[in-house]
Z-matrix of the N, CA and C atoms (Angstrom, degrees):
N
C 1 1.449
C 2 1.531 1 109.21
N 3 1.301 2 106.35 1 134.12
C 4 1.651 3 104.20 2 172.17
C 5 1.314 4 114.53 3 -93.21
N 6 1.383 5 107.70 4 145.84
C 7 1.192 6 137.40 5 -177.75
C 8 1.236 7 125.61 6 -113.63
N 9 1.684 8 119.97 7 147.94
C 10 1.618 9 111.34 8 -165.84
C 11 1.709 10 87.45 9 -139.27
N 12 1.191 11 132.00 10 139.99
C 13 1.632 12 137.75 11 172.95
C 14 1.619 13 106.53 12 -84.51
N 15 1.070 14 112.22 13 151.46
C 16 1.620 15 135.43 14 -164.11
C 17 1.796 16 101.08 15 -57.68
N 18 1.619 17 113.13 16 -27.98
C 19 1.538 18 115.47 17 -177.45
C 20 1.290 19 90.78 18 -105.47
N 21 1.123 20 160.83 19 -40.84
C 22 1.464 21 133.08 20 152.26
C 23 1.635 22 121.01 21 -24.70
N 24 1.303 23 102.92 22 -49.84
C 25 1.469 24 98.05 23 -163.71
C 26 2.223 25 100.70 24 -78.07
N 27 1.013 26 105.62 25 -35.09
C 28 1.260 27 113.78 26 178.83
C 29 1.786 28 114.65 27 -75.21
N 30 1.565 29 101.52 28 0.55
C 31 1.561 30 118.55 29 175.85
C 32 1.710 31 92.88 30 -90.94
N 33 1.066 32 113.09 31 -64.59
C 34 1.791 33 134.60 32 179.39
C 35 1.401 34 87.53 33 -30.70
N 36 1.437 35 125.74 34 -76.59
C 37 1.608 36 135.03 35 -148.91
C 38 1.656 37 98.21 36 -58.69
N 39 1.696 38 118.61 37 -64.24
C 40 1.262 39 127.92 38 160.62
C 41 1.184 40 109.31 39 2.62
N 42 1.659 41 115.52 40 -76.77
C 43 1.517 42 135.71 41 -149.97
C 44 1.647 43 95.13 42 -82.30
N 45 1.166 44 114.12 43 -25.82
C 46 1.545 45 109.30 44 -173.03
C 47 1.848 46 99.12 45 74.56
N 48 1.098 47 113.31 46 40.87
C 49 1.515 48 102.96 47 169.81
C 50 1.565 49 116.67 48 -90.33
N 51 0.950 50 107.08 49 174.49
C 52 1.451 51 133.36 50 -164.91
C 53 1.488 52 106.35 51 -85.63
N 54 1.595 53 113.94 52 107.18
C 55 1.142 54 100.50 53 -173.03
C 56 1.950 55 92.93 54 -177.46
N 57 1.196 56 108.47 55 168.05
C 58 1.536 57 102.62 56 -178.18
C 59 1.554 58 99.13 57 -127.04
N 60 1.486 59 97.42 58 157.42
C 61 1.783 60 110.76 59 169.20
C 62 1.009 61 103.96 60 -133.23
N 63 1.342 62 118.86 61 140.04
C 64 1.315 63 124.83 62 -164.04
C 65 2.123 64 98.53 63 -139.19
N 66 0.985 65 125.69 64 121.94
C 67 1.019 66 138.43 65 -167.73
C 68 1.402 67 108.21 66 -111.89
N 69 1.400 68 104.27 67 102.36
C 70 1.486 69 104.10 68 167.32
C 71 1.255 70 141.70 69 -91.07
N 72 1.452 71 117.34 70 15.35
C 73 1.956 72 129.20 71 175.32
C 74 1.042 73 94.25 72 -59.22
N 75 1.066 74 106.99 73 -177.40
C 76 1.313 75 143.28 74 -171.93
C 77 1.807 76 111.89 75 -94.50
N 78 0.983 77 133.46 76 114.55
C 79 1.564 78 147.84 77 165.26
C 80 1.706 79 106.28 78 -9.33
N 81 1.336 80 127.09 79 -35.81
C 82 1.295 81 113.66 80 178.83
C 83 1.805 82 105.08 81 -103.02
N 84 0.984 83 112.99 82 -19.56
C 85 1.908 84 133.81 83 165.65
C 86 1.835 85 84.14 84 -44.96
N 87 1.400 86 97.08 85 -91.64
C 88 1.617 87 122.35 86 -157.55
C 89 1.263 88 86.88 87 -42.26
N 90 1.801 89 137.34 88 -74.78
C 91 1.499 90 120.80 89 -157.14
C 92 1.993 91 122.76 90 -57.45
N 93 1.513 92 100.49 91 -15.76
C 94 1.580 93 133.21 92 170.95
C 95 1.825 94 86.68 93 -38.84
N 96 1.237 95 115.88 94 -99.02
C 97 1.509 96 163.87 95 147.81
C 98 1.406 97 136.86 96 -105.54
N 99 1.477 98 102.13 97 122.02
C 100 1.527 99 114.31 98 -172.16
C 101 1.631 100 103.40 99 -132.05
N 102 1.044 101 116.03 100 169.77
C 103 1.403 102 143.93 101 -161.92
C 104 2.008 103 100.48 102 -122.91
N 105 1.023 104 109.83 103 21.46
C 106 1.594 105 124.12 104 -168.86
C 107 1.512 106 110.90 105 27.03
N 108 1.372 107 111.29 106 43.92
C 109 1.740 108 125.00 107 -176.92
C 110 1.598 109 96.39 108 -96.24
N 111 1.174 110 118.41 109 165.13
C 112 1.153 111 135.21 110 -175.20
C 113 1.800 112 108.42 111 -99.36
N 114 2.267 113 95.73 112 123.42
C 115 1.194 114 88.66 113 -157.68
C 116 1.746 115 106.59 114 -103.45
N 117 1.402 116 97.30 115 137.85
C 118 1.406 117 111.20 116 174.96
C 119 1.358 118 110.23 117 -129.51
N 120 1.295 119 111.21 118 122.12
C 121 1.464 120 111.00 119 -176.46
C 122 1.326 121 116.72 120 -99.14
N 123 1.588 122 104.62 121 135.49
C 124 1.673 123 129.31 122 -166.33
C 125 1.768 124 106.26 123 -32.26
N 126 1.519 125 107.04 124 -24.77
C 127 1.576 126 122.83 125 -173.74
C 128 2.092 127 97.07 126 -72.33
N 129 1.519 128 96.15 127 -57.10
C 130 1.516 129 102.78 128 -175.22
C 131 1.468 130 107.60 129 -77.35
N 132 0.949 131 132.60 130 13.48
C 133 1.936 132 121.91 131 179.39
C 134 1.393 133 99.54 132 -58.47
N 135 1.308 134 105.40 133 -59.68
C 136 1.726 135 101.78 134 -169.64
C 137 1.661 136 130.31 135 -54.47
N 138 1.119 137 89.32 136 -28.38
C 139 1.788 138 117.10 137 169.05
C 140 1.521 139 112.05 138 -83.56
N 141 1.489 140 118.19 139 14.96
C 142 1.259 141 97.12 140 -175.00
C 143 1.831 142 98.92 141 -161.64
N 144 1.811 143 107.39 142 21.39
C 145 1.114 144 93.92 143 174.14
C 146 1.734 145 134.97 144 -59.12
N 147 1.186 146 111.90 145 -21.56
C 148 1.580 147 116.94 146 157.79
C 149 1.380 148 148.25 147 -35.66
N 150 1.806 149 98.16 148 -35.56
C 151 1.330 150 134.67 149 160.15
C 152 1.570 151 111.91 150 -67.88
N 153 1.183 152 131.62 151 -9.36
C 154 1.534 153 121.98 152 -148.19
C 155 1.982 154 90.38 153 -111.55
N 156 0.748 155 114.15 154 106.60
C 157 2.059 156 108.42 155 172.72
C 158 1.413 157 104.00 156 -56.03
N 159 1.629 158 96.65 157 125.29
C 160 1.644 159 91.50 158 155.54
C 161 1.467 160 113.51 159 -102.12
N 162 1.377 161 125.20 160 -14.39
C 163 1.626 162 112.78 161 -179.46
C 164 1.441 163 120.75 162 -118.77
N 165 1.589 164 88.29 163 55.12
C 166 1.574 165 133.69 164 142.04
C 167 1.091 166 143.80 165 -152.40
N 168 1.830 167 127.99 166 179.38
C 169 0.937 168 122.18 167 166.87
C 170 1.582 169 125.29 168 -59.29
N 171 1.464 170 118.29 169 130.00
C 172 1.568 171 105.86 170 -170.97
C 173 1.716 172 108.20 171 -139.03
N 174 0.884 173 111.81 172 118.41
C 175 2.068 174 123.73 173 -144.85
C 176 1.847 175 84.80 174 -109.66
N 177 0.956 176 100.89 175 127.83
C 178 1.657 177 108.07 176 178.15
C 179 1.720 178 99.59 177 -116.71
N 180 1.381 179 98.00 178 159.02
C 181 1.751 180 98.10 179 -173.81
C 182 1.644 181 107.25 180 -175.61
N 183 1.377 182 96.02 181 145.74
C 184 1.700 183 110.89 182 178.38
C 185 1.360 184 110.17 183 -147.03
N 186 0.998 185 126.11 184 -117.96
C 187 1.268 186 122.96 185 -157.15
C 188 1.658 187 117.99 186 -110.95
N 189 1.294 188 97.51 187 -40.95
C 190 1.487 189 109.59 188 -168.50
C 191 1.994 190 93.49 189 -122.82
N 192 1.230 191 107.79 190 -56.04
C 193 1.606 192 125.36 191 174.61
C 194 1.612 193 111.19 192 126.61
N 195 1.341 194 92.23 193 22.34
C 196 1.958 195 106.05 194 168.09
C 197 1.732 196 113.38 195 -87.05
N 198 1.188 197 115.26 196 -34.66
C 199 1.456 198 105.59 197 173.79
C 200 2.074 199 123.35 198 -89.41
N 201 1.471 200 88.75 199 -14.63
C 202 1.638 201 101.58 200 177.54
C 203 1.439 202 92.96 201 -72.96
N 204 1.749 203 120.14 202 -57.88
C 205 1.552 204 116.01 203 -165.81
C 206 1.930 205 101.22 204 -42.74
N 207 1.243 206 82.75 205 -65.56
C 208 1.632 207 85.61 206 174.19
C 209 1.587 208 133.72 207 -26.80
N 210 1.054 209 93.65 208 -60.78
C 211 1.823 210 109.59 209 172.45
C 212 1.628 211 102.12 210 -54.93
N 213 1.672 212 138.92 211 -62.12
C 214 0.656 213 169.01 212 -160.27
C 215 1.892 214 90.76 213 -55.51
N 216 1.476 215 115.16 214 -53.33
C 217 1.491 216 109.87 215 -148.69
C 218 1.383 217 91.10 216 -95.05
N 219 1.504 218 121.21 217 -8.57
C 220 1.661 219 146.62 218 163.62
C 221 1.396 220 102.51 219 -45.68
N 222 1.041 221 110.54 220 -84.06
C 223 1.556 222 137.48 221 167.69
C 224 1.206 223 106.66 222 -23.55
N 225 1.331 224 102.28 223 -65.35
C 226 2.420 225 99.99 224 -152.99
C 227 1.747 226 84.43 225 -79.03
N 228 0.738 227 123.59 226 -48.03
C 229 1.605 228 114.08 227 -151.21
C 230 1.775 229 100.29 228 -88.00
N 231 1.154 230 133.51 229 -19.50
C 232 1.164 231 120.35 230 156.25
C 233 1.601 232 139.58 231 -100.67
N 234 1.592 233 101.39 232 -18.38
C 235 1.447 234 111.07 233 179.27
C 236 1.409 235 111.13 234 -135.63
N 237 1.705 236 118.94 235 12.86
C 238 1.486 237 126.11 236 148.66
C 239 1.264 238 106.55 237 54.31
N 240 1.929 239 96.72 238 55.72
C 241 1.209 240 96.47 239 156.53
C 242 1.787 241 117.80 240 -94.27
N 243 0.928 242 111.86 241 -172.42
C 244 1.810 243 108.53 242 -169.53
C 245 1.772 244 106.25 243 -154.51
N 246 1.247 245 116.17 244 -12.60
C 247 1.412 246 126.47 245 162.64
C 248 2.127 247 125.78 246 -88.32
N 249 1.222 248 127.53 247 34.74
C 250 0.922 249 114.19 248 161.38
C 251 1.074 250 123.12 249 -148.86
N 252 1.891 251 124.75 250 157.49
C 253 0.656 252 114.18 251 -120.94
C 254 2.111 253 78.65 252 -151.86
N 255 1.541 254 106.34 253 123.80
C 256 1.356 255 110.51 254 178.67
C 257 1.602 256 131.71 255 -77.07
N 258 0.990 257 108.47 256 119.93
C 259 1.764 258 108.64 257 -167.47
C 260 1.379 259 98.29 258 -59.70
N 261 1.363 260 132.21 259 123.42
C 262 0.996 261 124.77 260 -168.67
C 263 1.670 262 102.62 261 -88.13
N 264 1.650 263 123.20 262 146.59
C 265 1.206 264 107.01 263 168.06
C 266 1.760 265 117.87 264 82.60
N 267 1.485 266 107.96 265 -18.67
C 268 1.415 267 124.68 266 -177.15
C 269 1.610 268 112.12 267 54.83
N 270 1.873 269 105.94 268 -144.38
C 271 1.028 270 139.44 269 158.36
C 272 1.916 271 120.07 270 -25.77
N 273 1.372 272 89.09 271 -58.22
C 274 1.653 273 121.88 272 -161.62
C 275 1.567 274 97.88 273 -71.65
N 276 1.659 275 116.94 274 -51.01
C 277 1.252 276 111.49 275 155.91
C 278 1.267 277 140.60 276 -26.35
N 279 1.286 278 115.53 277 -78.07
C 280 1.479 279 138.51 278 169.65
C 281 1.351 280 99.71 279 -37.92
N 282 1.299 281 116.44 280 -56.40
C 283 1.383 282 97.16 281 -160.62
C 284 1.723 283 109.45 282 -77.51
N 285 1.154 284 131.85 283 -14.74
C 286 1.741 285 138.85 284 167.15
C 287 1.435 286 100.83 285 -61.43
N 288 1.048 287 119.10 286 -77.66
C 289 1.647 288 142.72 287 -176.52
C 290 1.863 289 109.22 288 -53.85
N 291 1.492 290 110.96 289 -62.08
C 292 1.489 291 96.43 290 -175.06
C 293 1.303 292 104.79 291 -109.01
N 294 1.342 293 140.93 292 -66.80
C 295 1.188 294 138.94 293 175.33
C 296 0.987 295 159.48 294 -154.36
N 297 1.765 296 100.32 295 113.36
C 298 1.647 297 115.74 296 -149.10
C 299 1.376 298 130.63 297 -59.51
N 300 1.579 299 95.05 298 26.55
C 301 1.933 300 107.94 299 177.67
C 302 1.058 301 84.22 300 -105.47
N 303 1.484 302 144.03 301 -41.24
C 304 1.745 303 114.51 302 176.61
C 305 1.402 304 114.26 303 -51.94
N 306 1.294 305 108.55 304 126.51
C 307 1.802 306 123.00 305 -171.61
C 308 1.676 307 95.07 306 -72.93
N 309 1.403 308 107.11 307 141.06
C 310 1.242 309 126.60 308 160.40
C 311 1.605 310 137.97 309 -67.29
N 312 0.617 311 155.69 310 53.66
C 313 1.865 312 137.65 311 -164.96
C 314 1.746 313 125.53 312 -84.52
């Protein structure tokens, strides 16, 4: 599984590149603290493969990066995707590494 680090992805945002985040917590998680990624929960992936880009980069993320891997191994091995890429460290990351006003839980 590929993996992207919390200053990579905050390098990506920087540049304004082209690329998707897709947030898989949970609806009261995400309104907690979010990463302003688009939220699909690990429950709705399957209901929402349409939503997911394949011809791009597409960075999945939660909290820690145990339910994105998940979603992620969802993806390649049943609907063969080959573009995404696991926030490593999640939520909890970002906020150590980039910024410690994202609240923790």
């Amino acid at each position: 599984m590929k993996e992207i680090t919390v200053l990579e992805l905050k390098k990506l945002m920087d540049e304004k590149a082209d690329f998707q985040l897709i947030d898989v917590r949970r609806k009261d998680e995400y309104d907690f603290a979010n990463l302003n990624g688009e939220l699909i929960t690990l429950d709705e992936v399957p209901q929402n493969i349409e939503k997911i880009h394949r011809d791009k980069k597409v960075i999945m993320q939660c909290r820690s990066g145990k339910r994105s891997a998940d979603a992620i191994a969802y993806l390649e091995q049943n609907h063969g995707f080959d573009n995404l890429y696991n926030l490593k460290g999640g939520i909890l990351a970002w906020s150590d590494e980039v910024d410690p006003t994202v609240p923790k839980y």
